[in-house]
C-alpha positions as CSV (number, residue, x, y, z in Angstrom):
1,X,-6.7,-49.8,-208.4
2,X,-10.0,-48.8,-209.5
3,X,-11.4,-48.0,-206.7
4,X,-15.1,-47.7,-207.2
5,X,-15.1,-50.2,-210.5
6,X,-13.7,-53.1,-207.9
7,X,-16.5,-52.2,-205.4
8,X,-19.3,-52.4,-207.9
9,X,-18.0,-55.8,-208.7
10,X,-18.1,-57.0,-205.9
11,X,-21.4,-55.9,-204.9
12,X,-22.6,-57.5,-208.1
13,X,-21.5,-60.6,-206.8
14,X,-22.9,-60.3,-203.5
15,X,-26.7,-59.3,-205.4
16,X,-26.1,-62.1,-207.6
17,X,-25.5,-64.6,-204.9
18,X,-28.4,-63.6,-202.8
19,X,-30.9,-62.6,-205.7
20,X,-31.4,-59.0,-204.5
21,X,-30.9,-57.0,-207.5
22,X,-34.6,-56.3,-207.2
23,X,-35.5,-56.2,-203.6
24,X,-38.7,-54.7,-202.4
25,X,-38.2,-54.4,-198.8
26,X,-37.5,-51.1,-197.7
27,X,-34.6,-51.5,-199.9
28,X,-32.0,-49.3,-199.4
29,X,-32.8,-46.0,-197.2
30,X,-30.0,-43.2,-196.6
31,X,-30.9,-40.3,-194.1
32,X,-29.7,-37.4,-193.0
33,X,-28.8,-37.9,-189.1
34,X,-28.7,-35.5,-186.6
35,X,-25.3,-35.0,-185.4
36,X,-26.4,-36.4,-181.7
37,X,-28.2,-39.5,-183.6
38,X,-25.1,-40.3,-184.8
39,X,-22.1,-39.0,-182.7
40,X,-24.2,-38.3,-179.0
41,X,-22.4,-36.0,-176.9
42,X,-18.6,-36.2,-177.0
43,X,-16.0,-35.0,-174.3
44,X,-14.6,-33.0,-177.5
45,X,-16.6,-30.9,-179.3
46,X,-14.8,-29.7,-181.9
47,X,-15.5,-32.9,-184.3
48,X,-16.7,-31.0,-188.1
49,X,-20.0,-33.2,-187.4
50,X,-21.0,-31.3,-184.7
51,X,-19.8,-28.2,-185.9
52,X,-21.6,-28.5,-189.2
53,X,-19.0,-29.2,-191.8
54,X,-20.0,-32.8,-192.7
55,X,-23.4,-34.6,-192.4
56,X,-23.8,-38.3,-191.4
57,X,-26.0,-40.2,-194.1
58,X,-27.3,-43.7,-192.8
59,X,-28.4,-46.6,-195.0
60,X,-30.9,-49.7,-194.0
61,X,-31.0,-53.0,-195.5
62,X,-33.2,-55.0,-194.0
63,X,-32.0,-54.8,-190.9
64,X,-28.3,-53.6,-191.1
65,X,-27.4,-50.0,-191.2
66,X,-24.4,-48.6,-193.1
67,X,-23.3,-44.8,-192.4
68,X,-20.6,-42.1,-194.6
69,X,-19.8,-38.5,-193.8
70,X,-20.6,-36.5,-196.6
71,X,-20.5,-32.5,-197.2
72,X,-23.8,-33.3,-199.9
73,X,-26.3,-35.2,-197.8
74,X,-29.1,-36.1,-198.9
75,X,-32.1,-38.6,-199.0
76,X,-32.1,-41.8,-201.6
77,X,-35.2,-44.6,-201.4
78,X,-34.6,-47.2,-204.4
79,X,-33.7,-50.9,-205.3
80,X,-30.7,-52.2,-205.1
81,X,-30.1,-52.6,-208.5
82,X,-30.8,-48.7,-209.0
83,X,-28.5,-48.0,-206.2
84,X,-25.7,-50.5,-207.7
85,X,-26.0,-48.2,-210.9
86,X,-25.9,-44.6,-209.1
87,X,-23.9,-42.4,-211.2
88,X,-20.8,-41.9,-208.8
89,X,-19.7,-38.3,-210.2
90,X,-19.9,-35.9,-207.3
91,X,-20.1,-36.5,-203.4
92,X,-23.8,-37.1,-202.7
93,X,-24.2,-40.4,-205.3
94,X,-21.2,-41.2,-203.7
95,X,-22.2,-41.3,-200.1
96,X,-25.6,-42.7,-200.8
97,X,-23.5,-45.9,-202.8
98,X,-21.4,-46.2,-199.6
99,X,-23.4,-46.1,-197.0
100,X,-25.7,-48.4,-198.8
101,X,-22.8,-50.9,-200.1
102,X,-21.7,-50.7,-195.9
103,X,-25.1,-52.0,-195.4
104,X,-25.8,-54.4,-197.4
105,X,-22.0,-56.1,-196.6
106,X,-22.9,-55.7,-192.7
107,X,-26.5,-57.8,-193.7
108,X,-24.3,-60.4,-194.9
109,X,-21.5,-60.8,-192.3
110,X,-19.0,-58.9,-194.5
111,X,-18.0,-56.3,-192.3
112,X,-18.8,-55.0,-188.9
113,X,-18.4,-51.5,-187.2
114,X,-20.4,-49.5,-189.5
115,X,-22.4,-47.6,-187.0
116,X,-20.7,-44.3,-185.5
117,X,-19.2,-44.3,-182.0
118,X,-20.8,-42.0,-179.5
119,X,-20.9,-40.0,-176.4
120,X,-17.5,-41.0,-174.5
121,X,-16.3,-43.4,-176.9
122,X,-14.8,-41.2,-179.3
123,X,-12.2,-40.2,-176.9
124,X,-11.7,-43.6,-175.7
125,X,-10.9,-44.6,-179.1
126,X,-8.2,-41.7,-180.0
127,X,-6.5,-43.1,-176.6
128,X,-5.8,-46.0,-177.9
129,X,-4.5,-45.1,-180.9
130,X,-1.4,-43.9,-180.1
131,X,-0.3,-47.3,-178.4
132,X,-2.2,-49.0,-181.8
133,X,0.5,-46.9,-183.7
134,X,3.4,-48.1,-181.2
135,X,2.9,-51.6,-181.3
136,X,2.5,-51.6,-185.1
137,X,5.2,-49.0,-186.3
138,X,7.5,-47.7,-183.2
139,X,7.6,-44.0,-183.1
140,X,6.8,-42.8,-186.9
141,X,6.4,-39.4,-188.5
142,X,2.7,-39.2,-188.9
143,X,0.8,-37.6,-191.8
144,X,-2.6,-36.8,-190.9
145,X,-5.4,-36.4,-193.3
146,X,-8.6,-35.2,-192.7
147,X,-9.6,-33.4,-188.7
148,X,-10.5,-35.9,-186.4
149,X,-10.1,-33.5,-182.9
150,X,-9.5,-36.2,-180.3
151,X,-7.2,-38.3,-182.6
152,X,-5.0,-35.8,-183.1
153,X,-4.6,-34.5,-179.7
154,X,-3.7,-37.1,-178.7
155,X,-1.3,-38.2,-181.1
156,X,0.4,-34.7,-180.7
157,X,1.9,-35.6,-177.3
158,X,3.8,-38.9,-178.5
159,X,4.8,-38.2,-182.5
160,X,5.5,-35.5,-184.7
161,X,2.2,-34.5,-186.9
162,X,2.1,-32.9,-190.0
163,X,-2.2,-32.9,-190.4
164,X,-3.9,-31.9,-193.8
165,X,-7.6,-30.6,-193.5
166,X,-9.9,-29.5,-196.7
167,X,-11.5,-26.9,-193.9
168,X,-10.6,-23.2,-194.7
169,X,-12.0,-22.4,-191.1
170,X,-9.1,-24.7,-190.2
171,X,-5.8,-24.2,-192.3
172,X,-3.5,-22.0,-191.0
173,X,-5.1,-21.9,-187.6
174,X,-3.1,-23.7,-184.6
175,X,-4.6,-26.8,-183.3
176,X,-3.3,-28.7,-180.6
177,X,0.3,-27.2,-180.9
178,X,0.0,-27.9,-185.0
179,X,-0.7,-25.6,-187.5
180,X,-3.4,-27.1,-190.1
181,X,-2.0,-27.3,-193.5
182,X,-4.3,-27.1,-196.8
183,X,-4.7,-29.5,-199.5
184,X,-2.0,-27.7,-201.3
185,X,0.6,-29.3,-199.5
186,X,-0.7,-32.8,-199.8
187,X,1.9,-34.6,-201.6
188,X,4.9,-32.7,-199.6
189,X,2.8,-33.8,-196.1
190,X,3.3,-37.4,-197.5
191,X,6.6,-37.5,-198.8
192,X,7.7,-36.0,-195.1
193,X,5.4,-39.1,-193.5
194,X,6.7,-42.7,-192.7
195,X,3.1,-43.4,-192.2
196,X,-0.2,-42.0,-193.8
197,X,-3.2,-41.9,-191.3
198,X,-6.3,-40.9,-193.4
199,X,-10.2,-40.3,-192.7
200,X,-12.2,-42.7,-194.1
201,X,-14.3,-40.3,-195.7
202,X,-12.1,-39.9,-198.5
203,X,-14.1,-43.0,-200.1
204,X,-16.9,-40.2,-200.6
205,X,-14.8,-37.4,-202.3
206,X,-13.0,-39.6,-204.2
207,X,-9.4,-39.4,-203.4
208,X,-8.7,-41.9,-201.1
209,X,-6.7,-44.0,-204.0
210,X,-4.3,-40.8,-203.7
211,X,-3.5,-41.5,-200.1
212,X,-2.5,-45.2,-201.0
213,X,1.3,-45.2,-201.3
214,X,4.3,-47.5,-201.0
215,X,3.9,-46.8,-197.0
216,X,1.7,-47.9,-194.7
217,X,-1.8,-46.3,-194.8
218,X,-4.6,-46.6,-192.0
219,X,-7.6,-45.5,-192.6
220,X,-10.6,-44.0,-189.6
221,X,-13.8,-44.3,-188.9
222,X,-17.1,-45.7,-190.7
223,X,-17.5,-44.8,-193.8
224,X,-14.6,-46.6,-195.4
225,X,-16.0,-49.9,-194.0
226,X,-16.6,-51.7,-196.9
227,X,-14.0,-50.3,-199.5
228,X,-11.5,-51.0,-196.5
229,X,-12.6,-54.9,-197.0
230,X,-12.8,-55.2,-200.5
231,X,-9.5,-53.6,-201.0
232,X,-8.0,-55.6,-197.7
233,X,-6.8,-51.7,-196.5
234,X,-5.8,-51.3,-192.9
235,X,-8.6,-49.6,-191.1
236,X,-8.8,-48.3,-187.6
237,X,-11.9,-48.0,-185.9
238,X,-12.2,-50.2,-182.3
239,X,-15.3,-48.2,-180.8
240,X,-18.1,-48.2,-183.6
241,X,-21.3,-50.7,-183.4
């Protein structure tokens, strides 16, 4: 799978179909958001959002808005043929293609849930996951990639967790009963797993082709919106807009 290559195509076809390569509209915006723009105030406040680790970059299309997690934010104001032709080598080009390719699908009726949950609905939407994972999989061993707080409490309580975190502050330290592994024990985290459960925002950093095995893999949250669609991947994410 190549995933970026695939996404690009795709988007060409879209721009094709509706003659947008050169709109002049606003085109495509990406901003940095504050983290209560684009989280609120959650019960949990220990999301890397809030806490400074990632930034939430927003792209407008028209009307639509498409939104990544990104540790390079930024600000990008350009056609969409300029942004079909970003150069995607390092994690801000990627987020600003992302967030703009969510947005442009979302104008078009390609995908939905691209806005960020807030206030109360994160932790509505970690409480359902664990029944999601039930009626979908029974009672698997669950590797965890990325820190989503809430999610992992409270899958802590009703499977065994191994969770992977590319935060220093965070490996090593106990979390919610777990100790937080780093990326050096990736691959031995995901032979252990019957099931992979991985943030979304691996579509920015560029791994999140490493996370697709022969076992099932959901990915969470916004960012992955579009990739998730144009690679038909299993994506969780009941509370965004």
């Amino acid at each position: 799978m190549d995933f970026y290559q695939d996404s690009r195509k795709f988007l060409q076809k879209l721009i094709d179909q509706h003659q947008i390569i050169d709109e002049k509209i606003k085109v495509i915006s990406a901003r940095t958001l504050t983290p209560e723009e684009a989280i609120g105030d959650p019960e949990c406040k220990d999301f890397p959002l809030l806490k400074g680790k990632e930034v939430m970059v927003e792209a407008v299309f028209r009307q639509a808005k498409g939104q990544a997690y990104t540790d390079m934010p930024g600000e990008f104001t350009g056609s969409v043929r300029e942004l079909l032709t970003l150069p995607l080598e390092n994690n801000f080009h990627r987020a600003m293609y992302v967030a703009g390719l969510n947005a442009i699908m979302r104008h078009y009726g390609q995908i939905s849930n691209t806005i960020h949950c807030r206030d109360q609905e994160p932790g509505i939407c970690a409480s359902q996951l664990p029944g999601y994972i039930k009626q979908h999989y029974g009672k698997p061993k669950i590797a965890f990639i990325g820190f989503q707080p809430a999610m992992i409490d409270q899958l802590s309580h009703s499977f065994e967790l191994r969770v992977i975190d590319l935060d220093e502050d965070n490996q090593g330290g106990e979390k919610f009963g777990l100790t937080i592994e780093g990326p050096e024990k990736t691959e031995e985290v995901l032979s252990w797993g019957d099931i992979i459960l991985a943030t979304g925002s691996t579509s920015v950093n560029a791994t999140a082709d490493r996370f697709i095995h022969d076992k099932p893999v959901i990915f969470y949250g916004v960012t992955i919106a579009g990739m998730a669609a144009i690679h038909k991947l299993q994506r969780y994410c009941p509370c965004t807009h």
